[in-house]
FIRO-233701 format. One record per residue (C-alpha): residue number from 1; z, y, x; residue in one letter. Coordinates in Angstrom, 3 decimals. Last residue first. Layout:
+-----+----------+----------+----------+------+
| seq |        z |        y |        x | type |
+-----+----------+----------+----------+------+
| NUM |        Z |        Y |        X |    a |
...
+-----+----------+----------+----------+------+
***
This chain:
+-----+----------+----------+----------+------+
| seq |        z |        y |        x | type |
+-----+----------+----------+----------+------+
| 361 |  -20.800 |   16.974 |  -47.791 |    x |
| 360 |  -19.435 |   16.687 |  -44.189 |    x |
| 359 |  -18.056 |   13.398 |  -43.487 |    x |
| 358 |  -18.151 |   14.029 |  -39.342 |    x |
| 357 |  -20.418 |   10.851 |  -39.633 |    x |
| 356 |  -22.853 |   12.087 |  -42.540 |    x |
| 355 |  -23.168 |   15.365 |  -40.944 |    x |
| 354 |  -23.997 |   14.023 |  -37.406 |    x |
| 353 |  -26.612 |   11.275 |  -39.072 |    x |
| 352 |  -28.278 |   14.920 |  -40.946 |    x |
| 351 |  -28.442 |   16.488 |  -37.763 |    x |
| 350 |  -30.417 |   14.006 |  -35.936 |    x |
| 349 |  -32.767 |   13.469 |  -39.013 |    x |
| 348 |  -33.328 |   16.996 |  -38.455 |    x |
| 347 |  -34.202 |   17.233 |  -35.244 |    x |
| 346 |  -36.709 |   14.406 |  -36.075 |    x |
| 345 |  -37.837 |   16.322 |  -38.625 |    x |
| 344 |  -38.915 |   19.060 |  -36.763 |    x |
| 343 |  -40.669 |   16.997 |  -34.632 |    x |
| 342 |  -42.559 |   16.011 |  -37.245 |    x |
| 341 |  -43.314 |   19.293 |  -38.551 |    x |
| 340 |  -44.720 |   20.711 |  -35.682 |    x |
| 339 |  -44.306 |   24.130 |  -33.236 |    x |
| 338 |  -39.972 |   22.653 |  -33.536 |    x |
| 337 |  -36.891 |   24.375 |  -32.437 |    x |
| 336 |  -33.240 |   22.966 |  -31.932 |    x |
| 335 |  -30.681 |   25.213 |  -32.927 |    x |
| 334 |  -27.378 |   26.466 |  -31.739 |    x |
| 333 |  -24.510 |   26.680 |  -33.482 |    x |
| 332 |  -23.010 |   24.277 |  -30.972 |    x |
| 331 |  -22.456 |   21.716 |  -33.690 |    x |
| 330 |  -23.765 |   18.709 |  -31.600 |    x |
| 329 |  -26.410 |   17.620 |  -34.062 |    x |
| 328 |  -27.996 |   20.845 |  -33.234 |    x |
| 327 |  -28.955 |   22.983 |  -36.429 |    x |
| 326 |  -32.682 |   23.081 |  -37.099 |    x |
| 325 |  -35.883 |   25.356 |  -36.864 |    x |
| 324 |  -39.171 |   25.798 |  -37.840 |    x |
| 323 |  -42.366 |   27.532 |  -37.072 |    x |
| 322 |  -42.324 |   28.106 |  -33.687 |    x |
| 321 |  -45.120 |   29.430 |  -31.723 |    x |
| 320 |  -43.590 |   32.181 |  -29.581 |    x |
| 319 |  -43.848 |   36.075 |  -29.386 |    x |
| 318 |  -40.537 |   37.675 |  -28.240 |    x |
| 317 |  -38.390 |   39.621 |  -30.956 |    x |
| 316 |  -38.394 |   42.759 |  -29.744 |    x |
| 315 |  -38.364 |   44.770 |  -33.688 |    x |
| 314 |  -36.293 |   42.042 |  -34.869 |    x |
| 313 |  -33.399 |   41.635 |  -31.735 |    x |
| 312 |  -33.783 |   45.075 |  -32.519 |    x |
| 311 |  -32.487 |   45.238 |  -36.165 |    x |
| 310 |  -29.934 |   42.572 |  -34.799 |    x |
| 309 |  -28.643 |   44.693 |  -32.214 |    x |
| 308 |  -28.312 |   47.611 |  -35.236 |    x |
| 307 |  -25.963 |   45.423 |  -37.014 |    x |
| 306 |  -27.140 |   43.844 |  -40.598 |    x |
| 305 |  -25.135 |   44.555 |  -43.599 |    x |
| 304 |  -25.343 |   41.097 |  -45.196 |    x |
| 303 |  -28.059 |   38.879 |  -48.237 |    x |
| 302 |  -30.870 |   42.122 |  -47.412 |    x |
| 301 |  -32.623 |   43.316 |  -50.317 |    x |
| 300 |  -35.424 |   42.032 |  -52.546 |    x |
| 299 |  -35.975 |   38.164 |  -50.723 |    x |
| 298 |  -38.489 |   38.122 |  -47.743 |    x |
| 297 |  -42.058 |   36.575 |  -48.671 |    x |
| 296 |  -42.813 |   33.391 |  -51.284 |    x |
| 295 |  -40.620 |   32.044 |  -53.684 |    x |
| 294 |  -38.952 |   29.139 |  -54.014 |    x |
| 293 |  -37.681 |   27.916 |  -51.085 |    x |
| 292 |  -36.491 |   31.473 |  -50.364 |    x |
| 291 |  -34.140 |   31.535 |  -53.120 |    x |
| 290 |  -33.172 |   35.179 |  -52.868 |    x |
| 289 |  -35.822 |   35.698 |  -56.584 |    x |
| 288 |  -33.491 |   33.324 |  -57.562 |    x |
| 287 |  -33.940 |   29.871 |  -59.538 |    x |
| 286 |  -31.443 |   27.374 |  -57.564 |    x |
| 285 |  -33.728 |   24.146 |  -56.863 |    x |
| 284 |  -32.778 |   24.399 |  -53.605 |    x |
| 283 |  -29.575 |   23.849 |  -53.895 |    x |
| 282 |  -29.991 |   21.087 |  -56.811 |    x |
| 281 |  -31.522 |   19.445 |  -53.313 |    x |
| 280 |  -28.735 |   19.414 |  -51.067 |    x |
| 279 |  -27.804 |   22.659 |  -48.665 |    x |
| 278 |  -25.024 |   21.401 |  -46.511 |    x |
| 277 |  -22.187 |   23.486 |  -44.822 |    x |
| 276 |  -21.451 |   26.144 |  -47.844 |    x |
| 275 |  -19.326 |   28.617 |  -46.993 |    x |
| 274 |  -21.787 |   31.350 |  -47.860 |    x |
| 273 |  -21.380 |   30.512 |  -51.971 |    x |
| 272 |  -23.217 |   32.819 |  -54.749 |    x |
| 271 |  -25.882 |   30.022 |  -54.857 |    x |
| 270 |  -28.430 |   32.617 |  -54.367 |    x |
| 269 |  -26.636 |   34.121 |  -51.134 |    x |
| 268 |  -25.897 |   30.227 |  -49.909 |    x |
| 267 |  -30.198 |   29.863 |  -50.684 |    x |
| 266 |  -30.973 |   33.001 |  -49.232 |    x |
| 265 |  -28.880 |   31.771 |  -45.793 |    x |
| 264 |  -30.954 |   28.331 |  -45.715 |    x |
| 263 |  -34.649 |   30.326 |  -44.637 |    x |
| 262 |  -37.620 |   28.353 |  -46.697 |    x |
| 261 |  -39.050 |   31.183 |  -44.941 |    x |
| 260 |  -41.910 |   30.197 |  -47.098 |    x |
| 259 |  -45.231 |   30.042 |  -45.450 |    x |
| 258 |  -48.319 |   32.617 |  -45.821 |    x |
| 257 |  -48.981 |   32.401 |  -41.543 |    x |
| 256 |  -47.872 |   35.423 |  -40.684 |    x |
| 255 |  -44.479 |   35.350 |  -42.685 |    x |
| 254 |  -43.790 |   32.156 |  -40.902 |    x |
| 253 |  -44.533 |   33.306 |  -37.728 |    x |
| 252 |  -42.604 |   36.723 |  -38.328 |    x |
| 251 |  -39.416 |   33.859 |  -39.321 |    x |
| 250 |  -39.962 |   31.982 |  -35.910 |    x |
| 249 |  -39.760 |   35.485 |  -34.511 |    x |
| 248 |  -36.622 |   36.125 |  -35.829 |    x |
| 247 |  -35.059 |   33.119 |  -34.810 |    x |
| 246 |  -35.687 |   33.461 |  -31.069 |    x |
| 245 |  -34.781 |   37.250 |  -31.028 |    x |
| 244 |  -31.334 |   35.875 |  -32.393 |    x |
| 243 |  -30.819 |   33.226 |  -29.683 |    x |
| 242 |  -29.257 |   35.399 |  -27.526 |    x |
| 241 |  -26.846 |   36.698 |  -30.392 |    x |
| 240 |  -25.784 |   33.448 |  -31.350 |    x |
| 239 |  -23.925 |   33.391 |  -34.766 |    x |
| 238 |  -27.343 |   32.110 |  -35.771 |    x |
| 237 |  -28.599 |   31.931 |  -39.725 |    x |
| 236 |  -26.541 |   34.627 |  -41.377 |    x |
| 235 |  -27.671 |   37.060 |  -38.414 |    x |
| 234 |  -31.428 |   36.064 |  -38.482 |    x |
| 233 |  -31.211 |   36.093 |  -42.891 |    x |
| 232 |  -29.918 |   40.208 |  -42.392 |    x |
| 231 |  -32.422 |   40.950 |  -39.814 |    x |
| 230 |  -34.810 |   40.102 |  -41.980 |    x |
| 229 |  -33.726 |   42.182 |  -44.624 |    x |
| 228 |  -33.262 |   44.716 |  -42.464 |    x |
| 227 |  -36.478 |   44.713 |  -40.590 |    x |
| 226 |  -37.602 |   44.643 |  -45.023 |    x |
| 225 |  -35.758 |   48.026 |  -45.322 |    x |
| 224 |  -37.365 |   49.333 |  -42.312 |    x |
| 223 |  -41.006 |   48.736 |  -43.783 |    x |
| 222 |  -42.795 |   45.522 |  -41.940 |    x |
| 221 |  -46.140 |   45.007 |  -41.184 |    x |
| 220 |  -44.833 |   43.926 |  -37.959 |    x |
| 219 |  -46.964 |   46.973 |  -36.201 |    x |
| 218 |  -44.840 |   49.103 |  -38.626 |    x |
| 217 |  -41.883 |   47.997 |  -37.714 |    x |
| 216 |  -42.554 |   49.226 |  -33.909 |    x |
| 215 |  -43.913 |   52.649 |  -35.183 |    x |
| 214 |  -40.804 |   53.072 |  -36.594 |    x |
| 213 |  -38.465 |   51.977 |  -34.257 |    x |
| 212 |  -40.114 |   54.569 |  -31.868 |    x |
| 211 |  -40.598 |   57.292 |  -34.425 |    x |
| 210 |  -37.056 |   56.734 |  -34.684 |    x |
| 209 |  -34.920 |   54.604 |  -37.535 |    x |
| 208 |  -31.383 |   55.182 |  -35.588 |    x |
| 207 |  -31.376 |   58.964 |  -36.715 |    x |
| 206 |  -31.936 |   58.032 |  -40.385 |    x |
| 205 |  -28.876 |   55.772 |  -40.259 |    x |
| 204 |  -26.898 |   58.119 |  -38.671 |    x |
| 203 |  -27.398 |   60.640 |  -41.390 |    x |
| 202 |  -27.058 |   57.836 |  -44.239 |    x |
| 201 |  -23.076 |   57.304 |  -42.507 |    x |
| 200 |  -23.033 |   61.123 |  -42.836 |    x |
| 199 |  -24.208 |   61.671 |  -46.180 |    x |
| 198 |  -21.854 |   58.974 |  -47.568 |    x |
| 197 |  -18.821 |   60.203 |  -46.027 |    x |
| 196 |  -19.763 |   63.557 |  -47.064 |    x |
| 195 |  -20.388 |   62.426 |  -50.982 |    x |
| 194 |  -17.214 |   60.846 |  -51.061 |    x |
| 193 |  -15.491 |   63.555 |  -49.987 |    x |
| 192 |  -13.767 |   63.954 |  -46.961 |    x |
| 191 |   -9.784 |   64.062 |  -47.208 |    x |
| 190 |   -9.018 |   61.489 |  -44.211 |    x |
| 189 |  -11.749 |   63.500 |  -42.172 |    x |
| 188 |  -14.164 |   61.211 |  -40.628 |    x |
| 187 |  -15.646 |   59.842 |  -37.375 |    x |
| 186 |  -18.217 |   56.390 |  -37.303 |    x |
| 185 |  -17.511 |   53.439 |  -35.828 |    x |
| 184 |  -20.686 |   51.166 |  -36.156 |    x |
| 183 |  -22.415 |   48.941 |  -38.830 |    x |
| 182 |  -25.794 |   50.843 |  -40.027 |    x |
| 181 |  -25.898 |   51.784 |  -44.205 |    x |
| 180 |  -28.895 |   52.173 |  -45.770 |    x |
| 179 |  -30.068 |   48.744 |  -45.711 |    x |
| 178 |  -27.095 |   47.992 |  -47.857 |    x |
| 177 |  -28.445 |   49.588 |  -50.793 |    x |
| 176 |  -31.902 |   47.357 |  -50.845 |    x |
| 175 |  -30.666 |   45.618 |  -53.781 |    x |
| 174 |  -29.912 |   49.047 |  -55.613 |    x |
| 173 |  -33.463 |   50.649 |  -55.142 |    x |
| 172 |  -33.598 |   52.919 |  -52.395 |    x |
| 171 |  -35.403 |   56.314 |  -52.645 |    x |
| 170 |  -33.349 |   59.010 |  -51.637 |    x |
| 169 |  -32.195 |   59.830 |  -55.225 |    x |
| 168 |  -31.171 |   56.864 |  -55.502 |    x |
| 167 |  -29.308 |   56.772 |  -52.288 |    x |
| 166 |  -27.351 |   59.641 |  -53.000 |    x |
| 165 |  -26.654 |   58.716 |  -57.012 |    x |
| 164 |  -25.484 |   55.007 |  -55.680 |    x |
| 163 |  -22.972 |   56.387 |  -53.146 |    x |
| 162 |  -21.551 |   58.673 |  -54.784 |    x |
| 161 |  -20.489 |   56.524 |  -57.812 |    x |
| 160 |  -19.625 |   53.375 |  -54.880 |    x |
| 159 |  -17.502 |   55.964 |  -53.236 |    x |
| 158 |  -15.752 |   56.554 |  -55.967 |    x |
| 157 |  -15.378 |   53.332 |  -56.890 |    x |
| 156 |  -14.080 |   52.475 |  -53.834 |    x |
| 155 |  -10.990 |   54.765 |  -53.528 |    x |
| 154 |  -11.624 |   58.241 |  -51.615 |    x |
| 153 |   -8.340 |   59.586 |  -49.532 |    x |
| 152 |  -10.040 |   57.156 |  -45.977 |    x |
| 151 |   -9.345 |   54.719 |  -44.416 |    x |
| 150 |   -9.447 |   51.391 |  -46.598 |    x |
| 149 |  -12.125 |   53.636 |  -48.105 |    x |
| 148 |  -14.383 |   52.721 |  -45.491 |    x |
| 147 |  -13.722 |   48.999 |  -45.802 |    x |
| 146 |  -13.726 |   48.462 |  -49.387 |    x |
| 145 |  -16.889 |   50.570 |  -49.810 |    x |
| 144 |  -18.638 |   48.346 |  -47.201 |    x |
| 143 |  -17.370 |   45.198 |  -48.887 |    x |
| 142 |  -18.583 |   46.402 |  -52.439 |    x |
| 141 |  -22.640 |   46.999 |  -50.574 |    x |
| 140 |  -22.199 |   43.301 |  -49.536 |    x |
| 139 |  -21.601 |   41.293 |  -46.274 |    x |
| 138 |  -19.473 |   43.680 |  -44.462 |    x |
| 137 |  -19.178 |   41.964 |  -40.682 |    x |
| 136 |  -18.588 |   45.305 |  -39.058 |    x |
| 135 |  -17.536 |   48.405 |  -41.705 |    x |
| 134 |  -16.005 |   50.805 |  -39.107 |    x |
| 133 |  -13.905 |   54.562 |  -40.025 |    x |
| 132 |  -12.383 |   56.255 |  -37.690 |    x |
| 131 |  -10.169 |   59.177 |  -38.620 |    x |
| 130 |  -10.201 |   62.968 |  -37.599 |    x |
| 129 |   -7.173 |   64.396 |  -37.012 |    x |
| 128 |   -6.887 |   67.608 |  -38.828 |    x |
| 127 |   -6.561 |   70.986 |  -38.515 |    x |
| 126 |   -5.564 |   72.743 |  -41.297 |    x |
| 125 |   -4.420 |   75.979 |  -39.955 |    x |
| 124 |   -0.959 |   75.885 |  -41.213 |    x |
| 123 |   -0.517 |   71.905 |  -40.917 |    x |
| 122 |   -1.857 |   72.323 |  -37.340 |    x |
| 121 |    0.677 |   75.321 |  -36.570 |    x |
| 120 |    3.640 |   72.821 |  -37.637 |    x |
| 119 |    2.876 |   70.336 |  -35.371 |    x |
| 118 |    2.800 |   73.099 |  -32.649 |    x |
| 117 |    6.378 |   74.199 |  -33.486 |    x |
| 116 |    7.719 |   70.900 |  -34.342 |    x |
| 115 |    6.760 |   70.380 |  -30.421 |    x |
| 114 |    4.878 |   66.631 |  -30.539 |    x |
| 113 |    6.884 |   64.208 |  -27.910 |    x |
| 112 |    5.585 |   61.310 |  -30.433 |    x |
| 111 |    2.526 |   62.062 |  -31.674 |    x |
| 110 |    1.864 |   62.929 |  -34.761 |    x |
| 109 |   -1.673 |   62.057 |  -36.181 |    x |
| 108 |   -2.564 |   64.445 |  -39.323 |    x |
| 107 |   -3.904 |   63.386 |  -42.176 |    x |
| 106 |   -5.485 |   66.307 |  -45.319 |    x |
| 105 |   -3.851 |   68.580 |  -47.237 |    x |
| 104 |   -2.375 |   71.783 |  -45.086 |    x |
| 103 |   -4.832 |   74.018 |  -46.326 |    x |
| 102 |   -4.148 |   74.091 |  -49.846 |    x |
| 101 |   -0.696 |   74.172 |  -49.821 |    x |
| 100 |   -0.524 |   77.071 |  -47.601 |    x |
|  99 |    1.305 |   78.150 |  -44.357 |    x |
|  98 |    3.289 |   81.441 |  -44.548 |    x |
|  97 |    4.401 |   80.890 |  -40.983 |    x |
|  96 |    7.946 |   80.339 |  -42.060 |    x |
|  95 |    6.968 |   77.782 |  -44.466 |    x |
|  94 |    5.389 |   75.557 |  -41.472 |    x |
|  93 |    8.342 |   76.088 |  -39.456 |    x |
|  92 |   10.817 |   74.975 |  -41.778 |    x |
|  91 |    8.007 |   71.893 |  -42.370 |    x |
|  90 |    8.114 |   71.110 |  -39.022 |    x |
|  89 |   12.182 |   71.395 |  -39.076 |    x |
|  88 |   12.647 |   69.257 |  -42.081 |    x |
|  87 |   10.339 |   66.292 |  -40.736 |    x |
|  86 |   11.864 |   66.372 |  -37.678 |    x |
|  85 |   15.679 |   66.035 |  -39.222 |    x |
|  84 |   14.542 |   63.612 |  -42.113 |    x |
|  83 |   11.905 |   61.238 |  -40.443 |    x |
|  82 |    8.623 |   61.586 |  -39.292 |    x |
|  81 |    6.173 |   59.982 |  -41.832 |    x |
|  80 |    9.091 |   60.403 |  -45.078 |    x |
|  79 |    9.765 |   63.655 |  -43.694 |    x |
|  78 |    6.551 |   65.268 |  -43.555 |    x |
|  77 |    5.350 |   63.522 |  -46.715 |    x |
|  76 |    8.349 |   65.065 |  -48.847 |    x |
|  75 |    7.743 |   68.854 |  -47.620 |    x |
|  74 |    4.584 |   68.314 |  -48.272 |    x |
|  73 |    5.414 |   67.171 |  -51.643 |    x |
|  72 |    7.603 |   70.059 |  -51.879 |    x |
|  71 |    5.136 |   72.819 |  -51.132 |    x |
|  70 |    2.280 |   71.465 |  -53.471 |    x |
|  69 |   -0.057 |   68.407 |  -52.999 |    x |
|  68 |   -3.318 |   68.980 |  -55.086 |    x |
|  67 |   -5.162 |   66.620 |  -52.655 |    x |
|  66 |   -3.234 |   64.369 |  -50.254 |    x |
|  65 |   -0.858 |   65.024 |  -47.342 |    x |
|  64 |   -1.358 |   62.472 |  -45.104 |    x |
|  63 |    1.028 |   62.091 |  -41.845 |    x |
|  62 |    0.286 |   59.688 |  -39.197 |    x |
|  61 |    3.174 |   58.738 |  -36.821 |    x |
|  60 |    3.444 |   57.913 |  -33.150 |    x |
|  59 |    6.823 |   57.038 |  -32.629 |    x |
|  58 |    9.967 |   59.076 |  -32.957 |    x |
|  57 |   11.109 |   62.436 |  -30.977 |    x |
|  56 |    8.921 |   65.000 |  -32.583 |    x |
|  55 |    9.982 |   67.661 |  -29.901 |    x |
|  54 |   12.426 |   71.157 |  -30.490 |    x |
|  53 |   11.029 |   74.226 |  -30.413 |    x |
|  52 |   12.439 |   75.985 |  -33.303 |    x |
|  51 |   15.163 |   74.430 |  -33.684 |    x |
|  50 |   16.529 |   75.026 |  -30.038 |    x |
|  49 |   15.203 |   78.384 |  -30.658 |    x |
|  48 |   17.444 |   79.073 |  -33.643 |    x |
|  47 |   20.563 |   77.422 |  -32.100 |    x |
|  46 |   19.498 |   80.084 |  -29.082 |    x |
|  45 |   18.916 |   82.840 |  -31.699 |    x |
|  44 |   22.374 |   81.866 |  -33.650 |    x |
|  43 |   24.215 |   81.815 |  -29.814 |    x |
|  42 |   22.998 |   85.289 |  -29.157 |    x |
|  41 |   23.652 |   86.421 |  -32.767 |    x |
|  40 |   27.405 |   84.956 |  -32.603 |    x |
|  39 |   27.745 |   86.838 |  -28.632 |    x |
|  38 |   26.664 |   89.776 |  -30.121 |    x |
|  37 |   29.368 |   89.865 |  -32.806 |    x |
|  36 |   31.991 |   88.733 |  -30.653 |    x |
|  35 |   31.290 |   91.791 |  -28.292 |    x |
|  34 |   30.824 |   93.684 |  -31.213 |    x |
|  33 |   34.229 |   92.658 |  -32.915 |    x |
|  32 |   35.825 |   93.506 |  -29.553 |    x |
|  31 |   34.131 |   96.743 |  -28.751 |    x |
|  30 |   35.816 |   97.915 |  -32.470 |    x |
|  29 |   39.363 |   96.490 |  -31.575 |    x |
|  28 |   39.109 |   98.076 |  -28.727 |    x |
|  27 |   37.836 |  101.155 |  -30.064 |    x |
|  26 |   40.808 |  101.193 |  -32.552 |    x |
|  25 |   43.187 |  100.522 |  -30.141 |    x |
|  24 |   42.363 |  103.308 |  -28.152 |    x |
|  23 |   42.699 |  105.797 |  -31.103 |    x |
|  22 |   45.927 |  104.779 |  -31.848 |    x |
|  21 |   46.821 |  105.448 |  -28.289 |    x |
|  20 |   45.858 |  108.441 |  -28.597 |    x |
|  19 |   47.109 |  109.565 |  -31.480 |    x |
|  18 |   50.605 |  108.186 |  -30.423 |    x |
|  17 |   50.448 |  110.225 |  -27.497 |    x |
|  16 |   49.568 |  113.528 |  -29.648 |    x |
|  15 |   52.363 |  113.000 |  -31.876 |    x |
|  14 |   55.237 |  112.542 |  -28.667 |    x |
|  13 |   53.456 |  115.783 |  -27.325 |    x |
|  12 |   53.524 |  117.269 |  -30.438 |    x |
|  11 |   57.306 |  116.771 |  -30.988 |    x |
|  10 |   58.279 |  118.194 |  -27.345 |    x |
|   9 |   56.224 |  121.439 |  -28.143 |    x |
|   8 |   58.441 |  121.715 |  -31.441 |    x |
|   7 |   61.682 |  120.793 |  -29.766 |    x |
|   6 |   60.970 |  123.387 |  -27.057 |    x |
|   5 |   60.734 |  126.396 |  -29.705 |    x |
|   4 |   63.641 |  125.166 |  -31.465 |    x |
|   3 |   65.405 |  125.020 |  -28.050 |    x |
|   2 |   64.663 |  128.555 |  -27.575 |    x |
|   1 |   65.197 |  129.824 |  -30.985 |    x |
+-----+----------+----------+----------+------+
***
C-alpha cells in the first residue's frame, strides 16, 4: 500500500516535469515566431520607407498629363517621362494619398534628385510648373499661334477661334490682329485655356499702352494700332536697331507732308514674298491696299508683330528732315539718307551698280 502510495506520487512528479517542459517549449516556440515576426514588419516598414522616400534619380524631366486623363494614363505618363521604377513609385504614392484624376492634369517639371514623395504631393494638389511661352520674330497672326501653342495643351486653331472672338469683341478688326499681341516671354500653365492665354498676352498689351505712350501717339496723330503698323514697316526695313528711330521719323515726315511711304516692306507683304532682294517695277505695280506705292497713308494692319523697342523707337523717334532713304551699296544693312531727291538718287544709283555686280536679280 506503501509503495503503491509512493509509485503514485513518483508518477506525477515524472507527469508534472513533462508538463513543464512542454509548456516551455511552447512559449519558445511562440517568442520565436514573434521575434521573427517583428523583425519581417520592421524590415517591410524600412523596405516601405526606402520606397517611399526614395529620389527621382534621372535627368530633368517634364511630365504632362493632359485633359480627361484617368488613373492609368497617369500612371502611363509618369513612367514614360521618368522611367519605370520612379515613375511606379510616384504614382504608388500619388494613389496612396487619394490623389485625383482631375487635379493632377496639367505639366509638371521633375527635377532630377526630386523625393517621389514630394513629386507625388504636386500631382495630388495640382501644382504645376508654369511654362514660358515667347513669340519673337512672328511675322503673322498664324505664326504667333504656332509659337504659343508649340508650348502649350491648346493647338492653333483653337487658339486662333479664341483669339479672333476676344479681339473682336474688343474692337480690332482682323488685319490689325497682330497689334494686339506684344513680343516678350510671358508665364503659362501647360493646360490654360485658350481664352486665358489670350486674355493674358491682351492684358500685357493694355498695360504697355500707358497714359504716357498714349498721349505720346497721340501727338503723332497716330492711334496705337497705326505706332504698330509703323513700327512693323521700321523693323522689316532696318535690322539695325540704332538706326530704327532714324527710319521712323523719315516715315512721320513723309506722312506729314501727304507723301507715299512708298516703304519696300508693304510691297514684299503685298507680293506675298519677304525674301525678295530687288523690288522691279511689276513690283510695284502689285494692286494692294499694303502696296504703299500705290496708295496713300500706312497700310490696314501691321506686315510683322512689332517688339515693344520698336513701338518706342516710334513714339522717340528724333525729329530730322529726311524724306527718303536707301540701302548702302556696301550691304551693311545700313542706309544712306537723303532731305532731296537727287541725292537720293544718287544713293541709289550706287546701290543699284552693287546689285547688278554681286548678280542679284
Amino acid at each position: 500500500m506503501e509503495q503503491k502510495e509512493k509509485n503514485a506520487k513518483s508518477g506525477k512528479k515524472k507527469t508534472s516535469r513533462k508538463s513543464g517542459r512542454k509548456k516551455d517549449n511552447f512559449v519558445t516556440r511562440h517568442s520565436l515566431a514573434l521575434l521573427i515576426a517583428a523583425i519581417a514588419v520592421v524590415i517591410l516598414i524600412g523596405a516601405a520607407a526606402i520606397f517611399c522616400t526614395g529620389n527621382y534619380r534621372g535627368e530633368d524631366k517634364w511630365v504632362y498629363i493632359p485633359r480627361g486623363s484617368d488613373s492609368k494614363d497617369i500612371k502611363d505618363s509618369l513612367q514614360s517621362a521618368l522611367g519605370l521604377s520612379d515613375g511606379k513609385r510616384v504614382y504608388f504614392l500619388w494613389n496612396l494619398m487619394g490623389g485625383r484624376s482631375e487635379t493632377a492634369c496639367g505639366a509638371y517639371l521633375i527635377p532630377k534628385g526630386t523625393k517621389s514623395l514630394s513629386a507625388a504631393r504636386r500631382l495630388k494638389r495640382g501644382t504645376q510648373t508654369p511654362v514660358k511661352i515667347r513669340f519673337n520674330n512672328a511675322v503673322s497672326f498664324g505664326d504667333i499661334a504656332k509659337k504659343i501653342t508649340t508650348k502649350t495643351e491648346c493647338d492653333s486653331a483653337s487658339f486662333i477661334h479664341a483669339a479672333q472672338k476676344i479681339l473682336t469683341d474688343s474692337g480690332y478688326a482682323p488685319q490689325e490682329f497682330t497689334a494686339a499681341f506684344l513680343p516678350d516671354t510671358y508665364e503659362t500653365y501647360w493646360n490654360d485655356s485658350p481664352e486665358k492665354i489670350v486674355d493674358r498676352l491682351l492684358k500685357a498689351n493694355r498695360r504697355f499702352w500707358d497714359e504716357n505712350r498714349k498721349k505720346k501717339a497721340a501727338e503723332l496723330g497716330l492711334t496705337p494700332v497705326q505706332v504698330s503698323t509703323l513700327a512693323a514697316i521700321v523693323e522689316e526695313e532696318t535690322a539695325k536697331a540704332d538706326e530704327r528711330p532714324i527710319v521712323a521719323r523719315l516715315y512721320l515726315n513723309r506722312l506729314k507732308s501727304g507723301m507715299k511711304l512708298q516703304a519696300d516692306p508693304t510691297v514684299k507683304f503685298a507680293v506675298g514674298d519677304r525674301s525678295l532682294r530687288r523690288i522691279t517695277g511689276s513690283h510695284l505695280k502689285i494692286e494692294s491696299p499694303y502696296n504703299t506705292y500705290l496708295h496713300a497713308g500706312l497700310p490696314p494692319g501691321p506686315i510683322r508683330v512689332p517688339e515693344a523697342t520698336t513701338l518706342d523707337a516710334v513714339l522717340d523717334a528724333p525729329p530730322h528732315n529726311y524724306l527718303y532713304m536707301c540701302a548702302k551699296e556696301d550691304f551693311s544693312g545700313y542706309h544712306n539718307f537723303a532731305v532731296d531727291y537727287a541725292t537720293h538718287m544718287n544713293n541709289a544709283r550706287r546701290y543699284q551698280a552693287e546689285l547688278n555686280k554681286r548678280g542679284i536679280h
